[in-house]
C-alpha positions in Angstrom: 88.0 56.9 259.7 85.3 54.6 261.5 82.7 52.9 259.8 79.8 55.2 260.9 81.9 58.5 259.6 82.4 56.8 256.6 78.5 56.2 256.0 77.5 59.4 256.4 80.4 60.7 254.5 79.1 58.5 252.0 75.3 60.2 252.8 76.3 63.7 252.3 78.2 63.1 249.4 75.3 61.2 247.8 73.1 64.1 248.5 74.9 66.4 247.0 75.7 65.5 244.1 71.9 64.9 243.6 71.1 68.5 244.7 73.8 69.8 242.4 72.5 68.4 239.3 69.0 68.7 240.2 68.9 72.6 240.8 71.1 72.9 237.5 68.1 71.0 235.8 65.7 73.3 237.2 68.1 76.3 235.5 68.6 74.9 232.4 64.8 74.6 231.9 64.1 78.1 233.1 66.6 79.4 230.9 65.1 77.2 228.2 61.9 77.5 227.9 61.3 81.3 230.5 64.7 82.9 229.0 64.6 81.5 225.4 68.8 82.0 225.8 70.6 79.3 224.2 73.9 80.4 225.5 72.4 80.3 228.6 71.4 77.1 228.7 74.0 75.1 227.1 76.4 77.0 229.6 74.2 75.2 232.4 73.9 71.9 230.6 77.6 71.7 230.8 78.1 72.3 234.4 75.4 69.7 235.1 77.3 67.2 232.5 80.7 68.1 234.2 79.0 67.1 237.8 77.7 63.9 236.1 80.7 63.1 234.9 82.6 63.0 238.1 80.1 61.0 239.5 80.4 58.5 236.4 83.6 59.0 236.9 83.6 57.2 240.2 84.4 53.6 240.8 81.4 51.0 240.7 82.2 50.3 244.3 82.6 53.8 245.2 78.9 54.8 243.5 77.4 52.2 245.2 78.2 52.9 248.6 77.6 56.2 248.0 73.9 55.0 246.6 73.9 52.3 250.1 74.4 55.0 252.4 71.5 57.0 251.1 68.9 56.5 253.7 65.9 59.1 252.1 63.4 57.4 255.1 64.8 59.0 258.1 66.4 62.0 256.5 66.0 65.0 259.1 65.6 67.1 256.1 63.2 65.2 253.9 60.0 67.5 254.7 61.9 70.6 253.9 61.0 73.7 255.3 57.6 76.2 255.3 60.2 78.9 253.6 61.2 76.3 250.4 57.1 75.6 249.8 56.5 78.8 248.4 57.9 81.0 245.2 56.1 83.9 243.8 57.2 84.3 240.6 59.2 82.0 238.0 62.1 83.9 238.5 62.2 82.6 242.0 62.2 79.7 241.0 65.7 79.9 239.4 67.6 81.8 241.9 66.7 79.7 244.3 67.8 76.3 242.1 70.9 78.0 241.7 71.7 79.1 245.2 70.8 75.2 246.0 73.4 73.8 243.4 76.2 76.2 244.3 75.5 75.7 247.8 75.9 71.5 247.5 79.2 72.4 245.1 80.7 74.4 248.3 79.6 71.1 250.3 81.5 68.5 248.1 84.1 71.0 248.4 84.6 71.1 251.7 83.7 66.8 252.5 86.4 66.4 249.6 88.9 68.1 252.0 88.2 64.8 254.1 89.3 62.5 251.2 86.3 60.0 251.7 84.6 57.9 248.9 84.6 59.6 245.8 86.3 62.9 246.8 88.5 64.2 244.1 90.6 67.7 244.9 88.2 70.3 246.6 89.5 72.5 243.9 87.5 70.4 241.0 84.5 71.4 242.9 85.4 75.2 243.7 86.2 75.7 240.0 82.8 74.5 239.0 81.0 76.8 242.0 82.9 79.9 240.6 81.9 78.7 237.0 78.3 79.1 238.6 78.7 82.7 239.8 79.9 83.6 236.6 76.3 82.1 234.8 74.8 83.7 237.5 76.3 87.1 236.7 75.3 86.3 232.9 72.1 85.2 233.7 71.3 88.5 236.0 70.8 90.9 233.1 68.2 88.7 231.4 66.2 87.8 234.7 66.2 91.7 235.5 64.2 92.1 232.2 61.4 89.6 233.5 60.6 91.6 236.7 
């Protein structure tokens, strides 16, 4: 693989692990402090912890060309988009953190398939997206009762 595949590789790998874990954050708080459900919560602490752990899990070397590739300046993507300013109610809030998290889990999938730096199998990373459908499906019933 040449140099400048590797990089960005290395780029979109970085990103999404970050997205992962941060939209989980955003979950675990709303389920925390809007929800009051400890189940909830630790369920999303966990999946969090498990991402974090992969990354930790990395080689040094491996983590930091992962954090040397990230290149936040002239990111395409950095302003975000009229549509992502804007929720209207808490509950927006979450859904859309965890559409964001499984959505970066299905794209570590997917760059894993590639083998590049830090990939493990592509099935570590589907097994944690389905383990957040089912928290979604949990969490459904209890968001229902905020509307």
């Amino acid at each position: 693989m040449p140099d400048i595949q590797k990089k960005l590789l290395c780029r979109v790998t970085d990103a999404n692990f970050n997205r992962a874990r941060e939209g989980l954050r955003v979950c675990e708080e709303f389920t925390r402090f809007f929800l009051d459900d400890r189940g909830l919560t630790k369920a999303l602490k966990k999946a969090r912890s498990d991402i974090s752990r992969i990354y930790t899990g990395l080689s040094h070397n491996t983590r930091k060309a992962l954090f040397s590739a990230r290149d936040t300046a002239s990111d395409v993507g950095r302003a975000g988009f009229p549509f992502e300013k804007k929720k209207e109610k808490p509950v927006d809030i979450y859904w859309a953190s965890l559409q964001r998290s499984k959505e970066a889990l299905r794209v570590l999938e997917e760059f894993a398939k590639l083998g590049g730096p830090g990939s493990r199998s592509s099935d570590d990373f589907k097994k944690m997206r389905f383990k957040l459908y089912d928290i979604e499906k949990q969490s459904f019933k209890r968001l229902q009762k905020l509307k």
